[in-house]
C-alpha positions as CSV (number, residue, x, y, z in Angstrom):
1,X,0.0,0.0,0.0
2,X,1.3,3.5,-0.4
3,X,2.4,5.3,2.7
4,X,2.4,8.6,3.7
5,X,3.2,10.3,7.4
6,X,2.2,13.6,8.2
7,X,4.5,16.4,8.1
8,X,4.6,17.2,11.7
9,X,5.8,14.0,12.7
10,X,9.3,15.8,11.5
11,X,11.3,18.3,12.8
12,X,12.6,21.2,11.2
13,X,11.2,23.3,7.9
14,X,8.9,22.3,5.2
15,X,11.8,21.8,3.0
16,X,13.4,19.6,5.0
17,X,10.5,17.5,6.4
18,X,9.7,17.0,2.4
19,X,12.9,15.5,1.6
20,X,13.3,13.9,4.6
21,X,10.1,11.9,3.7
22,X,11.4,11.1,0.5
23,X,14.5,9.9,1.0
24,X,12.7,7.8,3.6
25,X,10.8,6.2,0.4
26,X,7.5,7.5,1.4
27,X,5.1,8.2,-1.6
28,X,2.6,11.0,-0.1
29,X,2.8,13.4,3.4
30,X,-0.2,15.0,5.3
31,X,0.7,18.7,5.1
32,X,0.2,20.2,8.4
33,X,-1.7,23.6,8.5
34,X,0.9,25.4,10.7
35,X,4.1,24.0,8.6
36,X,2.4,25.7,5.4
37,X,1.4,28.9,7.4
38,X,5.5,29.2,8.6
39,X,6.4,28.0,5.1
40,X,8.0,30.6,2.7
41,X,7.0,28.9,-0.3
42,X,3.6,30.0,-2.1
43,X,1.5,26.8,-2.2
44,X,2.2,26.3,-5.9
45,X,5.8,26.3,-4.8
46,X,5.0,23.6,-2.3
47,X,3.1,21.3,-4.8
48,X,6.0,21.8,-7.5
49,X,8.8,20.4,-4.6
50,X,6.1,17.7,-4.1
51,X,6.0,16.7,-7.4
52,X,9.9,16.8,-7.3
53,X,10.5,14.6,-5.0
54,X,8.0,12.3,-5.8
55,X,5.5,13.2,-3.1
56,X,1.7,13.3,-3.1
57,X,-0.1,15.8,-0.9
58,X,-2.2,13.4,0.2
59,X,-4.3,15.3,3.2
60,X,-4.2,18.5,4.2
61,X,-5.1,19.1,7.8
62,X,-6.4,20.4,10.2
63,X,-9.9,22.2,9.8
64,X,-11.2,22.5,13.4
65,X,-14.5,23.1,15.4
66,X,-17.1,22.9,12.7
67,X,-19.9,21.4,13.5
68,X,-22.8,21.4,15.5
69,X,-23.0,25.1,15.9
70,X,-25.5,27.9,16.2
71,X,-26.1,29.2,12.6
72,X,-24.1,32.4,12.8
73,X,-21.0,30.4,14.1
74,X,-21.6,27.9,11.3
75,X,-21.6,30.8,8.2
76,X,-18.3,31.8,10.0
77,X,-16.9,28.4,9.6
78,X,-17.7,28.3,6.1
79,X,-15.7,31.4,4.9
80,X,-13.0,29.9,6.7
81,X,-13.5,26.6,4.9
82,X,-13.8,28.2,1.3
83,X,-10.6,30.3,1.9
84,X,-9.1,27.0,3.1
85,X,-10.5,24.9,-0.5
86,X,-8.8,27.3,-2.3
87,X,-5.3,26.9,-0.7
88,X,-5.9,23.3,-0.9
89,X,-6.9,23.5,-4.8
90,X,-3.3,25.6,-4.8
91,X,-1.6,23.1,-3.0
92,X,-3.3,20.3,-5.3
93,X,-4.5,18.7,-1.9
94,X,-7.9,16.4,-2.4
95,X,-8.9,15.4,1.1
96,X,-9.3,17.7,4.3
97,X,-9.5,16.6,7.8
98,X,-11.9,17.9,10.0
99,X,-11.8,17.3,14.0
100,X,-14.8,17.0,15.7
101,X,-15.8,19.8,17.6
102,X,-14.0,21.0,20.9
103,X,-15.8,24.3,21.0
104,X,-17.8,25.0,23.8
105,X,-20.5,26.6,21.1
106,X,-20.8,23.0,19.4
107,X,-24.1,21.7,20.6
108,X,-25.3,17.7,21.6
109,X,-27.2,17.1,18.4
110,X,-26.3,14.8,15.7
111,X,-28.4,15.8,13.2
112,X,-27.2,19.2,13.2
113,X,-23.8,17.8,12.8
114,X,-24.8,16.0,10.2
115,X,-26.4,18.3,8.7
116,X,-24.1,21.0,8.9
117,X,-21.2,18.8,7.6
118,X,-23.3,18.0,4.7
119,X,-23.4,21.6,3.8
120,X,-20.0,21.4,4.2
121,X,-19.1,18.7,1.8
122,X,-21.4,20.5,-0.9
123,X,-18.7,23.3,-0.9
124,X,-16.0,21.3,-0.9
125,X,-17.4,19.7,-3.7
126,X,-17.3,22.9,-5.6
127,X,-13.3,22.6,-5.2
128,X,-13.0,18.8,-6.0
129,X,-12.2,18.5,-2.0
130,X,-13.5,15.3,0.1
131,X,-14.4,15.4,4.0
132,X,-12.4,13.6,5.9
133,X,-14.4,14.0,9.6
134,X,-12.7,12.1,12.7
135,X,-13.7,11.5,16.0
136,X,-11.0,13.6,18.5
137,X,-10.5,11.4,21.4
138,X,-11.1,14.9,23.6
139,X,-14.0,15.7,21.1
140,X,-17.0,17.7,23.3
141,X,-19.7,15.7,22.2
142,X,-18.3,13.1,19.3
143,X,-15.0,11.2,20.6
144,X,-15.5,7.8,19.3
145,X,-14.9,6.2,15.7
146,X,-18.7,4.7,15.8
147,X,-19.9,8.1,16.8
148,X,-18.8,9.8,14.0
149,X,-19.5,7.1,11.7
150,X,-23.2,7.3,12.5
151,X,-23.4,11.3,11.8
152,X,-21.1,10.4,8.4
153,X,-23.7,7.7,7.2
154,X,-26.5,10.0,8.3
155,X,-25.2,13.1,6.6
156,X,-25.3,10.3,3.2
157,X,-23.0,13.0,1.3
158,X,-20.8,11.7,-1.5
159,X,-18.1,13.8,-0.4
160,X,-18.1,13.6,3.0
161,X,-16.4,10.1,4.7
162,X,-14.4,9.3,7.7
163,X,-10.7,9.5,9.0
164,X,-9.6,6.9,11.2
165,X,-6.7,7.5,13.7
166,X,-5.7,4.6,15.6
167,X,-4.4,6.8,18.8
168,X,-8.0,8.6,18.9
169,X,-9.5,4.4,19.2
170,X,-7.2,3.0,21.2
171,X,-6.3,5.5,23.7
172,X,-10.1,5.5,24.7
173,X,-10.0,1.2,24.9
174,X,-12.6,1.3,21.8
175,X,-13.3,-2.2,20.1
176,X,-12.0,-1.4,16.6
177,X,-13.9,-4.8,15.3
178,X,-16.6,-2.5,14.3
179,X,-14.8,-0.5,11.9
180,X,-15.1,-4.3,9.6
181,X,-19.1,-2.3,9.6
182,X,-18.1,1.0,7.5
183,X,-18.2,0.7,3.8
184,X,-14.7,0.7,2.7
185,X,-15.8,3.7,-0.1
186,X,-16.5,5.6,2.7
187,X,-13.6,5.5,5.0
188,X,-11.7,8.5,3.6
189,X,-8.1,8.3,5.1
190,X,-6.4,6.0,7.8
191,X,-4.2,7.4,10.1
192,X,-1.9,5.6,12.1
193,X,-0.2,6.1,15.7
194,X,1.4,3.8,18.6
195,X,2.0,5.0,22.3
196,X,3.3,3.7,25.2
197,X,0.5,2.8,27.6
198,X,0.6,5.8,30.4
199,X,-2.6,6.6,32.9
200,X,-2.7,10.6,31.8
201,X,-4.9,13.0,30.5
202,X,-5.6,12.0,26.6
203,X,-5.1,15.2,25.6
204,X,-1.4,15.2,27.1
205,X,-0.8,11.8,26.0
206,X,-1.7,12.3,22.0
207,X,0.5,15.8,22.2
208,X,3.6,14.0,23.7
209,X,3.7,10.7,23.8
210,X,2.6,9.0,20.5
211,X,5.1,6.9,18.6
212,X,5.4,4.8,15.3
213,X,3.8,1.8,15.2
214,X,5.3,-1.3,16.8
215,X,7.5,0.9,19.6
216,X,4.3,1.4,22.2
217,X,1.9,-1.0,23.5
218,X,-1.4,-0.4,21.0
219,X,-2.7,-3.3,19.2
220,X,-2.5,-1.3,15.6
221,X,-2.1,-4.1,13.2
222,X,-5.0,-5.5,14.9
223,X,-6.8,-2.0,13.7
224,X,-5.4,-1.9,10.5
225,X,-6.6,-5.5,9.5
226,X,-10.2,-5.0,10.1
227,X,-9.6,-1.6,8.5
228,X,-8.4,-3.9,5.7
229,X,-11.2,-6.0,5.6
230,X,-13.7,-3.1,4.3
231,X,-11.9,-2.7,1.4
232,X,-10.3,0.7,2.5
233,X,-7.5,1.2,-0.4
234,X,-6.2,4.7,1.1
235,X,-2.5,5.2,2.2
236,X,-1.1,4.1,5.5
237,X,-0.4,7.5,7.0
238,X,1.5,8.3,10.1
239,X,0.3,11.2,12.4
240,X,3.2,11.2,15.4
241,X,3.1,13.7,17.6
242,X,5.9,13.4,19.9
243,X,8.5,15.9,21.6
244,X,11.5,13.6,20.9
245,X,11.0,13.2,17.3
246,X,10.6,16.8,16.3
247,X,14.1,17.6,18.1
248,X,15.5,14.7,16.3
249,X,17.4,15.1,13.2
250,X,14.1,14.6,10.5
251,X,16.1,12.3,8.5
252,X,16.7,9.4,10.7
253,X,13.2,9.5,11.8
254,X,11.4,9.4,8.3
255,X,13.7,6.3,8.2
256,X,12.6,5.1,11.4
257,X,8.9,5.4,10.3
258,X,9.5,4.3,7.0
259,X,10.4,1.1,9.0
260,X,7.6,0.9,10.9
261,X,5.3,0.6,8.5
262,X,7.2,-2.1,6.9
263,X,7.3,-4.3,9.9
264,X,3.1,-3.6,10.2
265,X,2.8,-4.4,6.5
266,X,4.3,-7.7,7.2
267,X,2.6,-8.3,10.4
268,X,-0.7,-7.5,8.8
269,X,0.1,-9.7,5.5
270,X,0.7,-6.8,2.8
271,X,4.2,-7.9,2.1
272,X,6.6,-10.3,2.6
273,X,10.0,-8.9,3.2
274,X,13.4,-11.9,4.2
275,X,11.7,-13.4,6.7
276,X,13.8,-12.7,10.1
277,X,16.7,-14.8,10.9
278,X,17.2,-15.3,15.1
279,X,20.8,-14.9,16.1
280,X,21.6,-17.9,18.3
281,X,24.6,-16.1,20.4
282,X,27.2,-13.8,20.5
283,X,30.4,-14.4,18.6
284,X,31.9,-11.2,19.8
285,X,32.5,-7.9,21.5
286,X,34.3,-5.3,19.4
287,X,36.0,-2.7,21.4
288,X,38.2,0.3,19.7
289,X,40.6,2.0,21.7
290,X,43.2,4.9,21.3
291,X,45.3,2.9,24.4
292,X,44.9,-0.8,24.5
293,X,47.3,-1.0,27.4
294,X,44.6,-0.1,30.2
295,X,42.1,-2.2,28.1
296,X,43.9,-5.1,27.7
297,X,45.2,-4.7,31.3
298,X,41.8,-5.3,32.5
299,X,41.2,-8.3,30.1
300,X,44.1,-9.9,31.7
301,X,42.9,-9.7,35.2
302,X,39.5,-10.7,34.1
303,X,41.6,-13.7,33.1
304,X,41.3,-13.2,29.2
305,X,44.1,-13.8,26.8
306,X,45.2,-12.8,23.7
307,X,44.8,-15.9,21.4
308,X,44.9,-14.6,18.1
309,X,45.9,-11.2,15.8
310,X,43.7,-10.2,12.7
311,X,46.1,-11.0,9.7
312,X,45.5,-7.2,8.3
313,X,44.3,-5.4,10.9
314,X,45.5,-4.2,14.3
315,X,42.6,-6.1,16.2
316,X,43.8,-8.4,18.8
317,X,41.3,-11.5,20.1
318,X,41.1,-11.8,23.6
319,X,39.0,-14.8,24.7
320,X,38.2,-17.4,27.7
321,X,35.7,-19.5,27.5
322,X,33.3,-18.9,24.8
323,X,33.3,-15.3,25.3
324,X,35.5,-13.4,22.6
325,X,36.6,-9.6,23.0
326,X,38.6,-8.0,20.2
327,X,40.1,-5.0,21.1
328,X,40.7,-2.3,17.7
329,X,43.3,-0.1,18.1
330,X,43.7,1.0,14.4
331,X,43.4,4.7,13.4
332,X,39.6,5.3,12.7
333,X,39.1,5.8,16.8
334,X,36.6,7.2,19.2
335,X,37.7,10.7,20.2
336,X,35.5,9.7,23.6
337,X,38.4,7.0,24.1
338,X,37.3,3.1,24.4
339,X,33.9,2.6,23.5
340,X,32.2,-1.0,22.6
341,X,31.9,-0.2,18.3
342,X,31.1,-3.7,17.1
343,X,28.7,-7.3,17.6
344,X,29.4,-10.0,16.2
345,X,25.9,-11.9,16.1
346,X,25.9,-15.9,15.5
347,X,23.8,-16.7,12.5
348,X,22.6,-19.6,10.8
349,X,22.5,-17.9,7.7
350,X,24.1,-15.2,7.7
351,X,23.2,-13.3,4.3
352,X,19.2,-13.9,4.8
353,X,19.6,-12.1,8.0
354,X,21.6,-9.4,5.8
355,X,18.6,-9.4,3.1
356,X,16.4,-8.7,6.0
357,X,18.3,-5.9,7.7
358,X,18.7,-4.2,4.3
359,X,14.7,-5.0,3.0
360,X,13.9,-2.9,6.7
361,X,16.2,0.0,5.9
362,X,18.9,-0.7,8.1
363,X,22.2,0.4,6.5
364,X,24.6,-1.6,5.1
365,X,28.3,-1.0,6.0
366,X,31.0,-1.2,3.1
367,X,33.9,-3.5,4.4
368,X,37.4,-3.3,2.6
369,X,38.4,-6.8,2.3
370,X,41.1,-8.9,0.8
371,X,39.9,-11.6,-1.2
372,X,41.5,-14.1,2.0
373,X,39.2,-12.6,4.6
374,X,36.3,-13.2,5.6
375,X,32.7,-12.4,4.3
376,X,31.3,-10.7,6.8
377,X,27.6,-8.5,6.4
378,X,27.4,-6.3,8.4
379,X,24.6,-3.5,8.9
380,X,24.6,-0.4,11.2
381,X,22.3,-0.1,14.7
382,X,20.8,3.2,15.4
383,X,22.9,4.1,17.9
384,X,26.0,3.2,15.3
385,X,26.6,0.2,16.6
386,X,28.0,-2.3,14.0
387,X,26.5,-5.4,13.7
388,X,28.0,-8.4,11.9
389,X,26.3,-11.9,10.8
390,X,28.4,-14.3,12.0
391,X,28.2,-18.1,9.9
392,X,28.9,-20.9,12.6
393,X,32.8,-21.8,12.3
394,X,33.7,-25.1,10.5
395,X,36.6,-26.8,9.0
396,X,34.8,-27.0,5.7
397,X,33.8,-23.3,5.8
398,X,35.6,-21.3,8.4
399,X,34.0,-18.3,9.5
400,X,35.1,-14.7,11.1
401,X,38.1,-16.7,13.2
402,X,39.7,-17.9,10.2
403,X,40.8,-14.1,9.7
404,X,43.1,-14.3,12.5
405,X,46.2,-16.0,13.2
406,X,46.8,-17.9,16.7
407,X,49.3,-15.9,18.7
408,X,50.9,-18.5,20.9
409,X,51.5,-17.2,24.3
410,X,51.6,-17.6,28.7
411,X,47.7,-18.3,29.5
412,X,46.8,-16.2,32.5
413,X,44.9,-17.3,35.5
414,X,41.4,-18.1,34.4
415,X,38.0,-16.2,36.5
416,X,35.6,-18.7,35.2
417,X,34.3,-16.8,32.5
418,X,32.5,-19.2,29.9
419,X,30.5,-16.8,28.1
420,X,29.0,-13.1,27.7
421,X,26.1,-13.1,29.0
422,X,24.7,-9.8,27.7
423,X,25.5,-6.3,26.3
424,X,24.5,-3.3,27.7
425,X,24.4,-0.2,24.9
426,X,23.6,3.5,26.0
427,X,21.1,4.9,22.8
428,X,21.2,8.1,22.0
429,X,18.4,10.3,24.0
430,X,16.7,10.2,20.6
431,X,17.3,6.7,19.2
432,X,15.8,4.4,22.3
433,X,12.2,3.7,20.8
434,X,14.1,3.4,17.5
435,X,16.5,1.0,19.1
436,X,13.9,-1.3,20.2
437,X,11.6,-1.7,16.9
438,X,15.2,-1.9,15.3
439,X,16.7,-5.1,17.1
440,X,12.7,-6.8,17.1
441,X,12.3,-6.3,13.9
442,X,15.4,-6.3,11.8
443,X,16.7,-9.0,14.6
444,X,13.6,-10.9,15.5
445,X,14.3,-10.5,19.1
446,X,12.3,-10.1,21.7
447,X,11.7,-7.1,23.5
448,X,11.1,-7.4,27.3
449,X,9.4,-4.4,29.6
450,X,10.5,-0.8,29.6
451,X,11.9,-0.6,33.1
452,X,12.9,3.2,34.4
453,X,15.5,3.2,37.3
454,X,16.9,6.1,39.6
455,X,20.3,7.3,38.8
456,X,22.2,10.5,40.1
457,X,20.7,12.8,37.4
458,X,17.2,11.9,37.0
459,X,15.5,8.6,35.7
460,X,17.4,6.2,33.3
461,X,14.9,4.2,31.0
462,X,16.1,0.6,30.0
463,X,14.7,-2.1,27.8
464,X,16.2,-5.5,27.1
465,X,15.6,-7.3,23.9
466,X,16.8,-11.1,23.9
467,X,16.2,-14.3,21.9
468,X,13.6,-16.9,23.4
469,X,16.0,-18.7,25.3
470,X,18.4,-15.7,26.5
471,X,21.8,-16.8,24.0
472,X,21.5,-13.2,22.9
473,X,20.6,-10.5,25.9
474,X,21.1,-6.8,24.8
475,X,20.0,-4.3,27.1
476,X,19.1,-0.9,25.6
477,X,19.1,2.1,28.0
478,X,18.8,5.8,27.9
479,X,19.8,8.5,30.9
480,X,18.5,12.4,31.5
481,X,21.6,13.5,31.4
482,X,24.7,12.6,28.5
483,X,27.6,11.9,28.9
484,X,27.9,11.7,32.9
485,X,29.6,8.7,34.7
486,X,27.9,4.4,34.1
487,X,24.4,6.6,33.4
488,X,26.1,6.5,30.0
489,X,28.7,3.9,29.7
490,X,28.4,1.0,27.5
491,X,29.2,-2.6,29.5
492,X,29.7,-6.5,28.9
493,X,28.2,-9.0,31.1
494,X,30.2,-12.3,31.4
495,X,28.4,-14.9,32.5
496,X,30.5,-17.2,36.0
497,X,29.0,-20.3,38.0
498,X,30.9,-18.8,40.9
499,X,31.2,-14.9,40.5
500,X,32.7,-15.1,44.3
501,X,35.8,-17.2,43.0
502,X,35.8,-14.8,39.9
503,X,35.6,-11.5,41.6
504,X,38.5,-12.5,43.9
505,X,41.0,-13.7,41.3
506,X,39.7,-10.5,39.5
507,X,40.8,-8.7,42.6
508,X,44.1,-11.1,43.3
509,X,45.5,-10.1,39.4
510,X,45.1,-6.3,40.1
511,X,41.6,-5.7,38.7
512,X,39.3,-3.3,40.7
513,X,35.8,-3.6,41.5
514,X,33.7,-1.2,42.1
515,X,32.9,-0.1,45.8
516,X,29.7,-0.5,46.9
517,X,28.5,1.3,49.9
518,X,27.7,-0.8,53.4
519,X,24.0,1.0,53.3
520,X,23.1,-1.3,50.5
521,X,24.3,-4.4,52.2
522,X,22.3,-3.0,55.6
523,X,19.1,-3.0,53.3
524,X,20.0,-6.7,51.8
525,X,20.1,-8.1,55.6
526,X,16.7,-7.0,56.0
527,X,15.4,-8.2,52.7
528,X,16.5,-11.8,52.3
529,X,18.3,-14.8,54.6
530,X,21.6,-15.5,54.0
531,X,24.2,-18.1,55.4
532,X,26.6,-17.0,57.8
533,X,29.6,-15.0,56.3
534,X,27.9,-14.8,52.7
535,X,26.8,-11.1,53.1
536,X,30.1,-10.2,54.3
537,X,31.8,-11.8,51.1
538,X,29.6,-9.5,49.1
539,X,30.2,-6.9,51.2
540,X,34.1,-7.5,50.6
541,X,34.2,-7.9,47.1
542,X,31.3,-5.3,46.2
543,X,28.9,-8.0,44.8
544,X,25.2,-7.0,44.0
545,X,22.1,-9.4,44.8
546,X,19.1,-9.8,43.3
547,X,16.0,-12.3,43.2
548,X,13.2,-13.8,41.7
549,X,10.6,-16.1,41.3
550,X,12.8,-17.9,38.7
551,X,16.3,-17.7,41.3
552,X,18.7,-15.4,42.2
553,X,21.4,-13.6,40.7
554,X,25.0,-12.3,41.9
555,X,27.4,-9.6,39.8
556,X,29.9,-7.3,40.5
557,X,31.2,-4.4,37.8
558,X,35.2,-3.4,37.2
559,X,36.0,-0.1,36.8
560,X,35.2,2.0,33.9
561,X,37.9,2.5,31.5
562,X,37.3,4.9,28.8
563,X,33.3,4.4,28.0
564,X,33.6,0.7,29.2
565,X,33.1,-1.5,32.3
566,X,32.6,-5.2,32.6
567,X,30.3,-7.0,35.0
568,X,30.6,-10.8,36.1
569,X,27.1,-12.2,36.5
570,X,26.5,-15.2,38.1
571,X,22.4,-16.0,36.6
572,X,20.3,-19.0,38.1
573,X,19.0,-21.0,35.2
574,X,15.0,-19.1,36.2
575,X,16.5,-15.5,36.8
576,X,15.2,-13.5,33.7
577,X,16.1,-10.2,34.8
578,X,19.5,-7.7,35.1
579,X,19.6,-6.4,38.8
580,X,17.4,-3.7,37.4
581,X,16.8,-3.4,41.3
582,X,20.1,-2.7,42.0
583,X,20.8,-0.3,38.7
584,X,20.3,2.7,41.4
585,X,23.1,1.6,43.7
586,X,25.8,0.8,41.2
587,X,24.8,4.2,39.0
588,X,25.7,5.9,42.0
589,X,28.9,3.9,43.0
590,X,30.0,4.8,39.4
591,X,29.4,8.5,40.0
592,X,31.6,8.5,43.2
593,X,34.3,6.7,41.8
594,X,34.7,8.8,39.2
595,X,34.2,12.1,41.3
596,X,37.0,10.6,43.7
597,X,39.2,9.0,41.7
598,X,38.5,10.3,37.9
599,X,37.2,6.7,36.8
């Protein structure tokens, strides 16, 4: 189906919002009345940059408080709406929204409505304009889809129909099955919105909090197959109001809702992009660094060693267990110092999960390679995160490792480590609903509850997306304030049976932990029973606790080095969760360590 979103979804001018839609690949916008009023360009002007870039004006909105008014109100209302058919006839515009009625002059009486909306349509007839009247969720007397269905089918005009905007059903709990009842013909334009479920005013929540479909909790492709089902053969239009996007760059976020109507196209059965390819682990951590000595320092305590060196690059594999850390220290480098750049994901086909990553937008990264090395797909995150497709590694067709040559040398003293056991990545304060349709969708991953947690500058928000059976964990988090302290550090988990033993031959090779103050252990006492001596190991070594219906879980961070700590986790087979409970403690160790000791 064609798609279309409506230009205040975007931030910045006209202009930009235009090409920023088109470059997204969408084939029509909903020009919003305020862009056009702050526009400079006449609305001929506007309709030739359309046509440039490929665009169809597919809605112009929005007319407000129409209806239902005394008679001298209404005549009022109709100037208006003949000044506004002839900018639309300018702007080459066929299909007006009208709100229903928030004015306190708008009277209970549906026949009036009717009536007077009929009237309406007969002038916008005279322009070649249709109706398109919705039911505001806030509306004084007509708030609901059925409502203003019953006032649109009484009215009978040809040119008068209905808009339906999914925030406007949902928000109010409305049974969309009923829309399956209105004659396709007559439903006039879709509109579509997702937001996070919040107890608010509904006024508030539209203005703020909507979001593309697939990144709140709404049911839309639930609303958009029984709109489906009538026939309806209009665009699938996206009407986002939300304070994050319009301070986001507009070109990323046409992208990002480019992509969501792809993934609701799928889920609703209008096309069939690569179907989406699970990862089934993590191959590697990539971590670039302008001074691998502190880096690799702390690998060694951890109890790492360097097995292997890329044959053309200067990356170094560190590994014990199953749990592989290269560390980059060639010249393209974070001016931040080390930062986690690179995933390797485990695939089981690697180039169908490329197809799919590309087919949802996400861009593909151009590797220089030798015709020795590797292939290796590789697509970029949101948040710039590189993200390879790793095929399994074997003697017939050797993967990623095959690119590196074993570098023989004295093993250190092992922690335990067998495995990482998930990934922690600070988004951009834009990116994080992006994030999360990104790594379900392009991924297939599952995304878990939004959780928010205290930290030292406000509320950090955090969301973890993992396969079915927790191989792949990535935990996606966001923080009031950049750029402060663990708020916004990036971390690996490696997974211990025995993060006691591991944290003390962390501690015995030089490694330091992080401090964790006595009140937390004070507060543990009281909460849960534990054997004589145990609280005052944790106490020692600065391990966390946490625990669940499913079991309990035990970890313990280094020190951050550049934009990186590590945590060793020690997760009961039920445990499900990340300490969430504990996020407020250690985000505030983090903070004093660095204001006492610089890191």
């Amino acid at each position: 189906m064609r798609t279309s979103i409506a230009t205040v979804s975007l931030s910045g001018s006209l202009t930009e919002k235009l090409t920023a839609a088109s470059r997204a690949g969408f084939d029509g916008v909903e020009i919003f009345e305020n862009d056009l009023l702050a526009s400079p360009l006449s609305p001929e002007e506007i309709r030739a940059r359309c046509a440039d870039l490929g665009l169809a004006i597919e809605l112009y909105q929005p007319m407000r408080d129409i209806e239902a008014v005394p008679e001298a109100e209404f005549a009022r209302n109709l100037r208006r709406a003949r000044h506004k058919f002839e900018v639309m006839r300018r702007l080459g515009a066929d299909t007006v929204l009208v709100c229903s009625s928030v004015s306190p002059l708008a009277e209970d009486d549906d026949a009036l409505a009717a009536a007077q909306l009929s009237q309406l349509a007969d002038l916008a007839q005279e322009f070649g304009v249709r109706v398109a009247y919705e039911a505001l969720a806030w509306g004084r007397h007509v708030s609901t889809y059925d409502h203003a269905w019953r006032i649109v089918e009484a009215a009978g005009h040809p040119a008068l129909g209905t808009c339906l905007d999914s925030f406007h059903i949902l928000s109010r709990g409305s049974d969309s099955k009923g829309i399956a009842d209105i004659p396709g013909e007559k439903i006039f334009f879709l509109q579509l919105a997702d937001a996070p479920l919040l107890a608010m005013d509904v006024l508030q929540w539209s203005r703020h909090y909507r979001c593309f479909p697939g990144q709140g909790g709404f049911d839309v492709a639930g609303l958009v197959r029984h709109v489906l089902s009538t026939g309806y053969d209009g665009p699938l239009s996206l009407e986002i109001f939300n304070d994050v996007f319009r301070q986001a760059e507009a070109g990323p976020t046409a992208v990002d809702a480019q992509r969501s109507l792809l993934v609701l196209q799928e889920a609703v059965g209008l096309s069939e992009p690569p179907a989406p390819v699970v990862p089934t682990g993590i191959a590697f951590a990539e971590l670039v660094t302008p001074d691998a000595e502190p880096v690799t320092a702390l690998l060694a305590a951890l109890g790492f060693t360097r097995t292997a060196r890329h044959r053309g690059k200067p990356v170094d594999l560190w590994q014990q267990g199953e749990a592989r850390i290269l560390v980059n220290t060639g010249p393209a480098l974070r001016r931040d110092g080390t930062a986690l750049a690179a995933i390797g994901l485990e695939s089981p086909d690697p180039e169908g999960a490329a197809r799919r990553a590309e087919a949802l937008l996400a861009p593909v990264l151009p590797r220089r390679r030798t015709p020795e090395d590797a292939r290796l797909d590789a697509v970029a995150a949101p948040d710039g995160t590189e993200l390879f497709f790793c095929a399994p590694d074997t003697p017939e067709h050797p993967g990623w490792r095959a690119d590196f040559a074993d570098t023989p040398g004295q093993l250190p003293t092992a922690t335990g480590v067998h495995r990482i056991d998930h990934l922690a990545l600070t988004q951009p304060w834009h990116h994080f609903d992006e994030a999360t349709l990104f790594h379900r969708s392009v991924l297939g991953l599952q995304a878990q509850e939004s959780v928010d947690v205290a930290d030292p500058y406000g509320l950090l928000r955090s969301r973890a997306v993992t396969t079915p059976d927790g191989s792949v964990r990535i935990a996606l988090s966001v923080g009031a304030a950049p750029g402060e302290d663990g708020a916004h550090a990036q971390h690996i988990a490696l997974a211990t049976d025995d993060v006691v033993a591991a944290a003390r031959r962390f501690r015995d090779s030089g490694g330091r932990l992080l401090r964790i103050p006595a009140n937390y252990y004070d507060d543990l006492a009281a909460r849960f029973d534990f054997a004589e001596g145990e609280l005052a190991t944790y106490q020692d070594l600065g391990i966390l606790y946490d625990r669940d219906g499913g079991g309990a879980f035990r970890h313990c961070y280094t020190r951050t080095v550049g934009r990186v700590f590590f945590e060793l986790v020690q997760r009961e087979p039920g445990y499900r969760g990340y300490g969430a409970q504990n996020a407020p403690v250690r985000l505030a160790a983090q903070h004093t360590a660095k204001r006492l000791t610089g890191g």
